[in-house]
C-alpha positions as CSV (number, residue, x, y, z in Angstrom):
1,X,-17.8,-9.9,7.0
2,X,-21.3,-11.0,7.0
3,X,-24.7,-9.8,8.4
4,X,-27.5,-12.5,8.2
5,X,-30.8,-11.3,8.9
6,X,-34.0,-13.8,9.7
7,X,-36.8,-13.9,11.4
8,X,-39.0,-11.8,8.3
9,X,-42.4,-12.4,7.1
10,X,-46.0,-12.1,7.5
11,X,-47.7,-11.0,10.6
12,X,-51.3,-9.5,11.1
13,X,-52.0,-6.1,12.1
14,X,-51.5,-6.2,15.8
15,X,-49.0,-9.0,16.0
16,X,-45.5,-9.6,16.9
17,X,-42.2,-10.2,15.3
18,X,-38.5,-11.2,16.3
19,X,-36.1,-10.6,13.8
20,X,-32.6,-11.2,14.2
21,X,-28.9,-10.2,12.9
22,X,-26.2,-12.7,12.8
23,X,-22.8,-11.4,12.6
24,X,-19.3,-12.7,12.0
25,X,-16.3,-11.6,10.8
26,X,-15.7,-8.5,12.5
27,X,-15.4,-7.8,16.8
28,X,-19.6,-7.6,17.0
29,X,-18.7,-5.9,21.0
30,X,-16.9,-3.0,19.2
31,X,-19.2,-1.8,16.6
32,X,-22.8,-0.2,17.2
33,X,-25.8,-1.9,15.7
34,X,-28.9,-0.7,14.0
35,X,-32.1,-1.8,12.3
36,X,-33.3,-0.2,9.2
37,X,-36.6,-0.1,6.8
38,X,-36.8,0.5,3.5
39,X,-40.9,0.7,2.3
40,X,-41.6,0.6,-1.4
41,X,-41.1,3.7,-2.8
42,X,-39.6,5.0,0.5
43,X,-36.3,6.0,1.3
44,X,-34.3,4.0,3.9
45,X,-35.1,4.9,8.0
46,X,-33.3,4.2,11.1
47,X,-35.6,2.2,12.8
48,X,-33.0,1.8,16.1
49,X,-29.8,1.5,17.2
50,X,-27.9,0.3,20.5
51,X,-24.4,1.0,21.3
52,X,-21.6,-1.2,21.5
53,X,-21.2,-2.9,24.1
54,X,-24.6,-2.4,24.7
55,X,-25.5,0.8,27.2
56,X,-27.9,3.3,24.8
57,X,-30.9,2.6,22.5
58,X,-32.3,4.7,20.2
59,X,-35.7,4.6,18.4
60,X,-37.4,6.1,15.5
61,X,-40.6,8.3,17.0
62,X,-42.8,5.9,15.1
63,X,-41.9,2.2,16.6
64,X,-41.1,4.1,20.2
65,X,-43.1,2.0,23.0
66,X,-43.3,-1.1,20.2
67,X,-40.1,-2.4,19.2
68,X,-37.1,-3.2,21.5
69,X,-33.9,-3.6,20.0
70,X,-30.8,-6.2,22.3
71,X,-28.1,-7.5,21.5
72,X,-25.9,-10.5,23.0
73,X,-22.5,-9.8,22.3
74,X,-21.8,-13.6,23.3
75,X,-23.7,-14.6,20.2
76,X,-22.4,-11.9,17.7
77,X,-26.3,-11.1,17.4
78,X,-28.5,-8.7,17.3
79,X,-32.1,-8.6,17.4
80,X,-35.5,-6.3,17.2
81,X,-38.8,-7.0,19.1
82,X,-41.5,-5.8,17.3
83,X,-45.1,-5.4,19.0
84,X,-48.6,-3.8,17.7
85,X,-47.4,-4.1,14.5
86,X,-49.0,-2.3,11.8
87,X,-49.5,-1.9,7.9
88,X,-47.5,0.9,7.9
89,X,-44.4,-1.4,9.0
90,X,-44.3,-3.0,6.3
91,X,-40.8,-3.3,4.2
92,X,-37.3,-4.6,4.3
93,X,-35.8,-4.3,7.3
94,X,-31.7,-4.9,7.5
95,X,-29.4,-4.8,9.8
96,X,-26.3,-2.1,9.8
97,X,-23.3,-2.5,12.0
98,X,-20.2,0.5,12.3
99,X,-17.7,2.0,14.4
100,X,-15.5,4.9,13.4
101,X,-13.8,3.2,10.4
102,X,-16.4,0.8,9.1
103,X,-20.0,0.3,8.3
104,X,-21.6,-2.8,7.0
105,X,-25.3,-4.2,5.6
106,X,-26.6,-7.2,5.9
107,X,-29.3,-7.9,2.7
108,X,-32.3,-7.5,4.1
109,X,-35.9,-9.2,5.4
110,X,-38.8,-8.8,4.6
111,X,-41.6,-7.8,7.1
112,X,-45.4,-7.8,5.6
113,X,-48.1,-6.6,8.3
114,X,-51.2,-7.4,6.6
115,X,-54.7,-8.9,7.7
């Protein structure tokens, strides 16, 4: 099982992202899929989640109306639109996939939002 983040790294305040979660090794249409942050010092946040196959999103209060999270089950991939970034993003984000038996984490990306 593998979950390959990309798509990381330095944006100004304002600016937009893309990142993006490449899965294999598992049935990607039967497990939900998330987005995580982890800030220095912080402890780890949903940052948004969409059901498997696809129907239901769900975001943290603090990217609602900036991020967007998709995924093509086609492509085993899932991604996060990030918009009007700020500072405050800033930290690893990773990519989480589970059903009712499993649960696994990709290793992270690193998002910097900084003039």
């Amino acid at each position: 099982v593998q979950l390959v983040e990309s798509g990381g790294g330095l944006v100004q305040p304002g600016g937009s992202l893309r990142l993006s979660c490449a899965a294999s090794g598992f049935t990607f249409s039967r497990f939900a899929m998330s987005w995580y942050r982890q800030a220095p010092g912080k402890e780890r946040e949903l940052v948004a989640d969409i059901s498997n196959p696809g129907g239901t999103t769900n975001y943290a209060d603090s990217v609602k109306g900036r991020f967007t999270i998709s995924r093509d089950n086609a492509k085993n991939t899932v991604y996060l639109e990030m918009n009007s970034m700020k500072p405050e993003d800033t930290a690893v984000y990773y990519c989480n996939s589970r059903n009712w038996a499993y649960e696994y984490w990709g290793r992270g990306t690193q998002v910097t939002v900084s003039s």
